[in-house]
N, C-alpha and C positions, 0 to 999 in steps of 0.2 A: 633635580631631575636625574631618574637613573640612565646612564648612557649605555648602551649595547656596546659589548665588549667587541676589541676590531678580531676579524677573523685571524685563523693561525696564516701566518707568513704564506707568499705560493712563491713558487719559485720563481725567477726573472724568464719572463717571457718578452721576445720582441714589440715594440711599438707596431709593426705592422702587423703581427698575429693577434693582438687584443685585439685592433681595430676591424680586423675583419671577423673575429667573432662577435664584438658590441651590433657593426652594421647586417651580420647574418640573423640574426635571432627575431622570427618570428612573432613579438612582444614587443609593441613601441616602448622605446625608454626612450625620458628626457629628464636632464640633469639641470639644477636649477643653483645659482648661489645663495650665498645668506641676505643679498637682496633683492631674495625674490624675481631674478631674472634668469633665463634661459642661456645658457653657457652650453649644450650640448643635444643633439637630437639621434637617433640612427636613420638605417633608412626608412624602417618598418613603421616609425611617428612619421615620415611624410607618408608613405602609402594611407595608412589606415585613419590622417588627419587630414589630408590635400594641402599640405601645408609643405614649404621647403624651410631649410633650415634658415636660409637667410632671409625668410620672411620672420621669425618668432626670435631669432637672436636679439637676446636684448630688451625683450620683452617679455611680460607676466604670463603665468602660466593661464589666467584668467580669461587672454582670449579663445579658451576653448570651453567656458563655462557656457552650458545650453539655457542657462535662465530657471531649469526646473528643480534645482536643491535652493533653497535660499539661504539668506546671509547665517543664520543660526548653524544650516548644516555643518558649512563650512570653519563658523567658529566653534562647533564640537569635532571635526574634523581635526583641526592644526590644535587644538588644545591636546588631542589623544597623541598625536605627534612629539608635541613639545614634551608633554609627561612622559609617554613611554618610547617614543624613538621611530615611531613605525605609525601604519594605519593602514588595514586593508578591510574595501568593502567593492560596492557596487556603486556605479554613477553614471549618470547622462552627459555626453562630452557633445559640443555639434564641429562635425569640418567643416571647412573652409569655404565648400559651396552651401552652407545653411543647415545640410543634413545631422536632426540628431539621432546618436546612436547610444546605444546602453551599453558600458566595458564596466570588465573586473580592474581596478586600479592599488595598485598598493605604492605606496609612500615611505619612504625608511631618511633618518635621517646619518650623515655621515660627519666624524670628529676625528682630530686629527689627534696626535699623542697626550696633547699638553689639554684633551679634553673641549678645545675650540669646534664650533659648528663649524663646517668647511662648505659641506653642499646639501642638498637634498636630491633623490633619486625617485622617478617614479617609475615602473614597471605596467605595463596595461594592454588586455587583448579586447577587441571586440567579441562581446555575448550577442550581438543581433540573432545571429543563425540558431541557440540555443535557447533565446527568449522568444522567437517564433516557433520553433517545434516545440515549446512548452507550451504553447497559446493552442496550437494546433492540437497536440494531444487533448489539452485539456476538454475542449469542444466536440472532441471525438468521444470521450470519456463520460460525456454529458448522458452520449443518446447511444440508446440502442440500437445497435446497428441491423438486425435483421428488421423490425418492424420501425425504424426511422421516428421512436419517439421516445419521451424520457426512458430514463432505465431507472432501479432502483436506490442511487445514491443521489442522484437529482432531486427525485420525489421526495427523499427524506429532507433532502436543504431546502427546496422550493415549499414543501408544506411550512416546514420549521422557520423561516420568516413569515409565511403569509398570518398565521396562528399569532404569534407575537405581534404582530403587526396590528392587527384587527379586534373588536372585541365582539366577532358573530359567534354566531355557531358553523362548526364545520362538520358536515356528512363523510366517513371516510369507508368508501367500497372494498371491499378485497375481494375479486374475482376470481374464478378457478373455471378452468373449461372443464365438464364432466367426459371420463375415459378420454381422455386424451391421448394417452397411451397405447392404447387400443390400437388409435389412429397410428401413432408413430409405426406401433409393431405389426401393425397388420400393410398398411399401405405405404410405410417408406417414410425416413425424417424430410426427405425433400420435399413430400407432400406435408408432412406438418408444421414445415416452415411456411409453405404457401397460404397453410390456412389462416399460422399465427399472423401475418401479414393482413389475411381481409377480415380477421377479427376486430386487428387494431386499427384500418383505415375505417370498419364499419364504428365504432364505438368513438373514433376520434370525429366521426360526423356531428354527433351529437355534443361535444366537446365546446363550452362557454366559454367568455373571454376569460374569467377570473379560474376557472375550473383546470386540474393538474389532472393529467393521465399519464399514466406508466406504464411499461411491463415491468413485473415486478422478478419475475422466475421462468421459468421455462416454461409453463403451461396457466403462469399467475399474472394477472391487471391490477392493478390500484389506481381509484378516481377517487379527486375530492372535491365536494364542492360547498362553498362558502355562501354563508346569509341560511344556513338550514334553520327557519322558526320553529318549525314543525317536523315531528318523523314523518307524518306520513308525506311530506316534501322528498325524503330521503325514499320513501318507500316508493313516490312516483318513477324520481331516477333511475333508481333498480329495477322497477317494471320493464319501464323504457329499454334497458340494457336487456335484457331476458327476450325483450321481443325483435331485438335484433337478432337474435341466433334462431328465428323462427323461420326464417327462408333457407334452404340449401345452399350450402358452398359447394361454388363448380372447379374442382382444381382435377389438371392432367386429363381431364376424359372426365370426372370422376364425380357424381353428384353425391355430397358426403351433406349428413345432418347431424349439428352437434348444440348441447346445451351447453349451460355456466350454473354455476351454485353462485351465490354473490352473499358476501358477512357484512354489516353495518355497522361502527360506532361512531358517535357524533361526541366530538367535541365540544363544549369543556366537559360534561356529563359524565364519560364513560372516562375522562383522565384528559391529563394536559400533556405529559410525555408523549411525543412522535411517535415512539417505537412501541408504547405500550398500547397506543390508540389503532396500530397495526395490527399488534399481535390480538386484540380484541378482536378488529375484525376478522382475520385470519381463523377463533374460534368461531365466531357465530358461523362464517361459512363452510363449516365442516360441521358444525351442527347441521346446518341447512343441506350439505350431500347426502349425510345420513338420513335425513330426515325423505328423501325421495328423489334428490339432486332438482335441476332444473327452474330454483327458486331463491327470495332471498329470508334473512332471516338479522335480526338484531341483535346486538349480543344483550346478557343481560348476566345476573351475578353466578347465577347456578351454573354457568358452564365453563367453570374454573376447569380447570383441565384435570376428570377424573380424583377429585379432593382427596378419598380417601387412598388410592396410590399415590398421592402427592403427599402425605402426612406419613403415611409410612415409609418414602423414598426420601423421604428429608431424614427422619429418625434412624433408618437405616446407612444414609449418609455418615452421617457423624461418626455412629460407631466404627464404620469404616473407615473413614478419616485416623479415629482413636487408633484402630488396631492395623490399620495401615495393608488394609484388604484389598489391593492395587497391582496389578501387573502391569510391566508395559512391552509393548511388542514395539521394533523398529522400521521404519520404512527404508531401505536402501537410498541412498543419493548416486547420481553416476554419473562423472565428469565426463562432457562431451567429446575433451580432447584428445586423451588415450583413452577412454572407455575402460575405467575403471570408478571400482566403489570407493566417494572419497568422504564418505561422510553415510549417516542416519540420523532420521528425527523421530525422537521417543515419542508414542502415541499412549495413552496411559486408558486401561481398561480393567474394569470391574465387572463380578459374579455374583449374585449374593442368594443365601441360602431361601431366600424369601420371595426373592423378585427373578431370580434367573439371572441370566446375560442383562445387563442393564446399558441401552447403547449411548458413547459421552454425548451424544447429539442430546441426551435424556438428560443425563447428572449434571452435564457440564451448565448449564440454565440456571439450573438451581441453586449448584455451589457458587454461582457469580450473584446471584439476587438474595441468597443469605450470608454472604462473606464469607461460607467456607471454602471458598476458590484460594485462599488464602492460607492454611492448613495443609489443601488438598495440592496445593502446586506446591508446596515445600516436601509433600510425602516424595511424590514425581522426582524431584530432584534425589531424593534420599536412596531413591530405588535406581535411578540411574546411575549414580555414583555407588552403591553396589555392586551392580552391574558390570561396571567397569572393575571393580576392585575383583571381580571374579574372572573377567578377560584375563587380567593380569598375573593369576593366580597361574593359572593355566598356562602360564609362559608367553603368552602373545605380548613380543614386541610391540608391535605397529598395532596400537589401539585408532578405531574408529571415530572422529569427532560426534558429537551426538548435540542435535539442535534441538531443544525445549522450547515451549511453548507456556511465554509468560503471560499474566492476565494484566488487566489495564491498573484493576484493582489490586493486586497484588504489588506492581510496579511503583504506584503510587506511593507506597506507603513509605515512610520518614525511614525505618530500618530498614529497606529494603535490603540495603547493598551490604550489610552488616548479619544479616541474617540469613542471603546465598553463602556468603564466605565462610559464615560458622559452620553449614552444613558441608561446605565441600573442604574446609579445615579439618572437619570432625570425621571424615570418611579420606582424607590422606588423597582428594582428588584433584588433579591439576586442570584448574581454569581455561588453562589453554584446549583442551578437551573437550568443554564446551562451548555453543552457539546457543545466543538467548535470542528467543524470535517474540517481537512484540509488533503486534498489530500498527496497520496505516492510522487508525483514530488514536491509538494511545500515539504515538512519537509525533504526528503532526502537531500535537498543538501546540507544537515550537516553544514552549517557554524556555528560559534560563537553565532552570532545576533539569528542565528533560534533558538541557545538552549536557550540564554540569554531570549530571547523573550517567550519563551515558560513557562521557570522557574517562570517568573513573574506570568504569567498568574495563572496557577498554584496556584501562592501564594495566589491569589488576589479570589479563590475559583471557578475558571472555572475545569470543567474538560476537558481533550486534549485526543483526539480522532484523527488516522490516518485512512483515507477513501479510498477506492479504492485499499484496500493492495492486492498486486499481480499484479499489469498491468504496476507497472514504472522499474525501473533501482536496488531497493534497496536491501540492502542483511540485515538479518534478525541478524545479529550479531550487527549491527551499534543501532538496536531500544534500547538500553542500554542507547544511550544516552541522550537521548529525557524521559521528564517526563512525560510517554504516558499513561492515566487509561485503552481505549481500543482500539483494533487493529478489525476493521474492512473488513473481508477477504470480495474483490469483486463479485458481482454476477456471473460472468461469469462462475467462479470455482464451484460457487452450483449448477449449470442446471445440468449438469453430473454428479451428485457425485452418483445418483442411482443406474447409468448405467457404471461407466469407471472407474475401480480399482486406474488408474492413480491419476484420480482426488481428491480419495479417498485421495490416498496414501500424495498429496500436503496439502490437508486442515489437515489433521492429523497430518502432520510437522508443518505446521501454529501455530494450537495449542496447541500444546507438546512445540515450544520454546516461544511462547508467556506469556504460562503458567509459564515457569521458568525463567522468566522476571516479574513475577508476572501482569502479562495485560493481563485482559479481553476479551475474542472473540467474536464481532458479528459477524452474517452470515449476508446480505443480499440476500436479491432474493429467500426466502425461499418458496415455492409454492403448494407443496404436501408433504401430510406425510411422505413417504419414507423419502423424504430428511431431513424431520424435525428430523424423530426417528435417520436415521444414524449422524446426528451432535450432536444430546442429548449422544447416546451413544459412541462418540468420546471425549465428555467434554468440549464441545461448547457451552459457558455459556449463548446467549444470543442469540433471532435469529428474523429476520424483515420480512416481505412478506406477500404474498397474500394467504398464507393459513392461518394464522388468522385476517387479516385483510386488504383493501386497504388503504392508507390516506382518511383521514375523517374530514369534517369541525367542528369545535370545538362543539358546538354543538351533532352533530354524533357522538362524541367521548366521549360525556359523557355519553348519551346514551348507546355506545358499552361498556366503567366502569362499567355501571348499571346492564346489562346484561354478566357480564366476566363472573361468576360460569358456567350457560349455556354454553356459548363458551365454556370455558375449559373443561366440560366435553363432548362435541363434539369431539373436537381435544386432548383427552385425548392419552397421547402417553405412 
């Protein structure tokens, strides 16, 4: 067994100053001999176990085992111990009046010169308080909080077992309320939040036991319902929904009349994928806007999206990939705590002689459904390491860190880590300079490879940045284990933070557990003061948007450095 080498010497401190640091420390420890008895407690194991010392002296540490790991855990437990010295995880401990609670526990073991076991040490906090606001968030995170029913990550998990589960057929709606916007911009977003509300209580009337209804987007539904034999089952449903928007909504005064367009695909038929059995219907029902709005429509093959610009913007892809046809403009980052620019995320855009401005909302679909997101995010890196090699040129000291945007598929790949460093070897750019932002569905899926892969990174002076936090599947106790510098809270959660205490209430658990993981919060989508003052004064260290700036071509952006004092005292909060 390898033994942990003893730490370097500390100087001779008093008997009464250890002791009153052991019994100060926040973190119950209790000290254990080599057989397996209790030799030592502070005071913070009687608080946080109800337990006094002279009740456990002398006895196994066992009587604090809650029953809920069994004998196996435990003998992988002391096996990790004995081989490598140490052990830290998570565990259920119960006190002394019965109550069990969930602690972080770590285990080390202690040798004396001649290499002898002498004692064992355990160190351990209660996680209650952080395993209930993870439960908490999560639950909040479920539903949507303006119209109090799924939201659109829900809908994708709750379809995504029901499908697997079952061997029916499933109808899957994609709703759209026609001009909606209309509404918003003619009578006020307060009134079109009113309406989104008696949209979804009138459509949640009609709502089955086995039947999933969403909002999916801002003025978007999604319902599915399961056992479809027949379309025109699928086509009752939709009627059904169509005739609910046939009575007037009375909101503020205000007797308003509004339709839905609604798209069709039915499962297993139209595809077995979740996301693509969406995107299906998402085109029929914009066929069916076009078509006159107010109705619904099925999807069927011909309404790929525009084929012959889809065969020309793949072909014209490539070459641009080939000839590296890409600019990229940067978005300012700006620290909340002196209000300064401490960072930018490269946003990467294309022109092309054939197609115009082509927006990444367009390309970026593409290059991830033919693999060349893979090409095309090694160009991105190429041009921002550039970029920088041109800051540089230019005499600028204090280069800007710049945050990239990696694909899930690109991240995957066995060379990944091998083929970032070539590039930023082969352009003289220092890692530390970069933040790699990888989405909440690529890093949750917790495996080994993702931490092992990440650790390196890490090593190697990236910093690891999780994007889109809030829209995938993950729970907030898990980012422990990932070596994450900042957590990125999604846009979607800032548009309301003004207006919807809910939303408030999520971003404010974001970054109260983020914070005690020691990781960073950006905001995206930050757009007006409001939003910006209420995340300054929640403790949201870091925030991106369009109230201090849009992306801006490198150039633009030195410019906007030159002039920051100005800006900030503009946008002084």
């Amino acid at each position: 067994m390898e033994k942990q080498q003893p730490p370097q010497q500390l100087p001779t401190f008093s008997v009464e100053l250890m002791e009153q640091i052991f019994h100060s420390t926040l973190e119950g420890i209790m000290i254990i001999d080599e057989q397996m008895q209790i030799t030592m407690v502070n005071n913070a194991f009687e608080v946080l176990t109800g337990y006094k010392f002279s009740e456990v002296h002398g006895k196994s540490p066992s009587i604090l085992q809650s029953g809920k790991q069994d004998a196996d855990f435990y003998k992988i437990m002391w096996s990790e111990i004995h081989t490598n010295g140490f052990w830290k995880g998570e565990i259920w401990n119960r006190r002394k009046n019965g109550e069990i609670y969930p602690e972080t526990l770590a285990i080390h073991s202690t040798f004396d010169e001649a290499g002898k076991l002498i004692n064992y040490f355990g160190i351990f906090s209660d996680i209650t308080l952080e395993k209930e606001t993870a439960k908490e968030l999560k639950e909040l995170t479920q539903i949507d909080l303006l119209t109090n029913i799924f939201n659109r990550s829900s809908f994708n998990e709750l379809l995504f077992n029901q499908v697997n589960n079952s061997g029916s057929s499933h109808a899957i709606l994609f709703i759209n309320l026609d001009r909606f916007k209309r509404i918003n911009d003619t009578l006020g977003n307060e009134v079109g939040d009113l309406i989104l509300i008696e949209v979804a209580n009138r459509i949640n009337a009609i709502v089955g036991p086995s039947d999933i209804f969403a909002r999916y987007g801002a003025d978007e539904f999604v319902y599915s319902r399961a056992n479809i034999d027949y379309q025109k089952d699928a086509a009752l449903l939709a009627k059904n929904i169509t005739k609910i928007f046939s009575k007037p909504f009375h909101v503020c005064g205000t007797e308003v009349y509004i339709t839905a367009s609604i798209g069709i695909s039915i499962f297993p038929q139209d595809g077995k994928d979740i996301e693509k059995l969406i995107y299906k219907a998402d085109k029929a029902m914009y066929f069916a806007k076009q078509n006159g709005r107010n109705q619904y429509a099925f999807y069927f093959d011909d309404l790929k999206k525009d084929s012959k610009r889809l065969i020309v913007l793949e072909s014209e892809l490539r070459k641009a990939i080939r000839n590296k046809d890409f600019f990229i403009h940067y978005q300012p980052k700006i620290g909340l705590a002196k209000q300064e620019i401490i960072g930018v995320e490269a946003l990467v855009r294309w022109s092309n002689d054939k197609l115009g401005f082509v927006s990444p909302a367009e390309f970026i679909p593409i290059a991830e459904d033919t693999g060349l997101i893979i090409p095309l995010s090694e160009v991105i890196l190429e041009k921002v390491c550039l970029d920088i090699l041109e800051s540089r040129s230019r005499g600028n000291i204090h280069i800007l860190p710049v945050s990239i945007n990696i694909a899930s598929l690109h991240f995957q790949q066995d060379d990944f880590i091998e083929r970032i460093n070539s590039i930023v070897m082969q352009y003289n750019c220092s890692p530390q300079l970069l933040e790699l932002e990888l989405t909440e569905r690529t890093i949750m899926k917790d495996s080994d490879d993702i931490v092992v892969k990440l650790i390196k990174l890490k090593a190697m002076g990236f910093k690891i940045s999780i994007d889109d936090f809030g829209t995938g599947y993950s729970s907030l106790s898990y980012l422990n284990r990932f070596p994450l510098n900042y957590l990125k809270i999604d846009r979607s959660f800032i548009q309301q933070i003004a207006s919807l205490q809910d939303k408030q209430a999520i971003v404010e658990a974001i970054i109260l557990m983020a914070h005690r993981l020691h990781i960073k919060v950006v905001a995206e989508g930050v757009e007006t003061k409001d939003q910006a003052k209420i995340l300054k004064d929640m403790g949201c260290d870091i925030i991106q948007g369009y109230y201090y700036s849009k992306p801006l071509a490198a150039n633009k952006l030195r410019d906007f450095m030159e002039l920051w004092d100005i800006y900030r005292q503009e946008r002084n909060l």
